[in-house]
N, C-alpha and C positions, 0 to 999 in steps of 0.2 A: 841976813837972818830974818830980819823984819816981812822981807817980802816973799821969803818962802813961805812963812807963819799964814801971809796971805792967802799966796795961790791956796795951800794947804782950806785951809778957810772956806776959799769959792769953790773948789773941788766938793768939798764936803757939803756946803748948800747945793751945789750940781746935782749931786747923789740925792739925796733927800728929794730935791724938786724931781727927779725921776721916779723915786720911789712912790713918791704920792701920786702921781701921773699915773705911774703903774697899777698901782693900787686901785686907781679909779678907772681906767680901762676896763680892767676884772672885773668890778663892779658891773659896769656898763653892760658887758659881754654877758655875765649870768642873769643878769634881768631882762637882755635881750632872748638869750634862750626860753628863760621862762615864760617870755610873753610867747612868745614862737612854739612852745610846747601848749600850753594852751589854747594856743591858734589850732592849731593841729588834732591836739584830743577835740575840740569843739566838734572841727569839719569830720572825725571819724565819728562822732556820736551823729551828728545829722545823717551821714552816708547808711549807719548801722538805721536809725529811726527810716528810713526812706526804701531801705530793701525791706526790711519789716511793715512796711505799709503795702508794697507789692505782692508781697508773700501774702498779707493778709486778703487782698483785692483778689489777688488770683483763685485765693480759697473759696471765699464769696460766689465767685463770678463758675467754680466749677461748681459748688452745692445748688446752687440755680440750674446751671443744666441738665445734672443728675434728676433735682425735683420736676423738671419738663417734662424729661425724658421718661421719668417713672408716670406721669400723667398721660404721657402718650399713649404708652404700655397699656396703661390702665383702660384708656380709652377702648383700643381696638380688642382688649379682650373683652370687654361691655358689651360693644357691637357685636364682637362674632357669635355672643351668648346669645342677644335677642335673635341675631337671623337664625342661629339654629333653633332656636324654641319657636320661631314663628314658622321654619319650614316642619318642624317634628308635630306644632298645633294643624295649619293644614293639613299635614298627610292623613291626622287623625280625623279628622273631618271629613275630608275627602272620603277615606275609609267607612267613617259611620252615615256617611251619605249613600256611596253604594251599597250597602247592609242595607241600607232601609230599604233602597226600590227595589234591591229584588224579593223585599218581605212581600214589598206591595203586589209584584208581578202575580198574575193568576196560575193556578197549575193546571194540565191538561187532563192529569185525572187523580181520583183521592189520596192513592196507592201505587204509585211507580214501580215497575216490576223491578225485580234484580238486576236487568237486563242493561235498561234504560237507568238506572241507576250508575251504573258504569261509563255509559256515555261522557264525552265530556261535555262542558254546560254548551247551551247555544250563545252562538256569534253575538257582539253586542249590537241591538237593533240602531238602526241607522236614519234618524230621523232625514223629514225630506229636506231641509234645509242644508244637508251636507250633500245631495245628490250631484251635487260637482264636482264630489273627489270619489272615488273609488278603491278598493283595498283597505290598504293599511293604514292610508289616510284618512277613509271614511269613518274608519273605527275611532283611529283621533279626533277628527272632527266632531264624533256622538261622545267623546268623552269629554272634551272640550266644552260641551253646551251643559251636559250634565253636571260638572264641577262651578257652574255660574258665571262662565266667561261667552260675549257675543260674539258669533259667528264673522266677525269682525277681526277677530284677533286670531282666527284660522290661520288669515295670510302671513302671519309673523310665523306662526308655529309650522303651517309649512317649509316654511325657507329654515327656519331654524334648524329642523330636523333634516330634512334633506342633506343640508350641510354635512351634519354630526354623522348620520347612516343613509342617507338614500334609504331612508322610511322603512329598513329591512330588520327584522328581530332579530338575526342572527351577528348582525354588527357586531365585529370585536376590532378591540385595535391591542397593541404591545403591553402597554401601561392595565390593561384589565376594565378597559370601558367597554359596555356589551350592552347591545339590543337599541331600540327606534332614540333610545333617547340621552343613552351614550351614561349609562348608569356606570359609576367609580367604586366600588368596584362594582359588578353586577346584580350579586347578591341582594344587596338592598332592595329591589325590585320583590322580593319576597313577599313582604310586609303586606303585599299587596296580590299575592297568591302563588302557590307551589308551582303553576307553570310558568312563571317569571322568563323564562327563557324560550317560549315558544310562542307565548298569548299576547297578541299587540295588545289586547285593551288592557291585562293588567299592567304590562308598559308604559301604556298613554297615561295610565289612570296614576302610575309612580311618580312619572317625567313631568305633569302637569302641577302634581299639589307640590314635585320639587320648586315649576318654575314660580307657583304662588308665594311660597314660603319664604323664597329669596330676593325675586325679582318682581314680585302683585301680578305683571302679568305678561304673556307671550311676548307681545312687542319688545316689553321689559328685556326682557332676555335677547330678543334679536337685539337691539341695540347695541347690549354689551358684548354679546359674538362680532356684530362688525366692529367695535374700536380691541377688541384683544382677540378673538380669534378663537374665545371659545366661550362657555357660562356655566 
């Protein structure tokens, strides 16, 4: 009896020292989760902070190139403002330059009949400094001297034009460029008198204050024909 009382006994200390074992396992196991969960929330807040630094770098990094890019923009419509105001200031010059000589020219008599009023005007005189070229060239070459460029930069303006028309007024091509100097569309040659389409010198006289206005001067312009092909 006595030693069943025992085992009874140590059985029962068994159980308990399990129980507390157990007990402390548990223990062990939930504090180890929670360090573990912990661990975990940390690395997901750093992963979250480090794409939001991305996001924000990427946004950065586009608002910069948009501001370039709008600067560039900005740029090239500045430039294309001046060379058109500086080709539309020569033309007008050009223009009020030839208004003036022929103020100067003398008349042959006080009273021009009706007759001779019909006529069209005469040829433009050909100084002898262009007696090198003849035709339609000569005519560009007396215009060429007249709008303040040296007999220098003939040879650019020959080659140029030749290119563009073989120095003929009637030059047309697909696209609607017409006469010596390959005007886009033709029209604008106007500006510079109603026979636009027939008269080398108001041609020469369009095609020159064009090449002033964009490119300062003939050569200017052949230059840019030989590296693209055209000006």
């Amino acid at each position: 009896m006595i030693r069943l009382w025992h085992r009874i006994g140590v059985f029962r200390m068994l159980s308990v020292g399990l129980l507390v074992l157990g007990v402390a396992a548990a223990g062990y196991l939930s504090v180890d989760r929670q360090s573990q969960q912990r661990v975990n929330t940390a690395a997901d807040t750093k992963v979250a902070v480090s794409i939001e630094d991305q996001q924000r770098q990427l946004q950065v990094a586009m608002a910069e190139r948009e501001r370039a890019s709008a600067a560039s923009r900005n740029a090239q419509r500045e430039a294309q403002a001046k060379a058109d105001a500086a080709a539309a200031e020569a033309a007008a010059s050009a223009k009020a330059a030839d208004e003036a000589a022929r103020k100067k020219q003398p008349t042959t008599s006080p009273s021009p009949s009706k007759s001779s009023a019909s006529k069209p005007p005469p040829s433009t005189p050909i100084p002898t400094s262009c007696n090198a070229y003849t035709g339609n060239k000569a005519v560009g070459c007396a215009v060429l001297l007249q709008s303040g460029f040296g007999l220098d930069q003939m040879t650019c303006l020959d080659k140029l034009w030749m290119k563009e028309s073989g120095w003929r007024v009637n030059a047309a091509n697909g696209s609607g460029a017409y006469g010596m100097p390959q005007a886009l569309p033709g029209s604008k040659m106007a500006a510079y008198g109603a026979d636009w389409k027939t008269n080398p010198a108001t041609q020469a006289k369009w095609g020159i204050a064009y090449i002033k206005g964009k490119y300062k001067t003939p050569c200017g312009a052949w230059s840019n024909w030989q590296a693209k092909g055209w000006y």
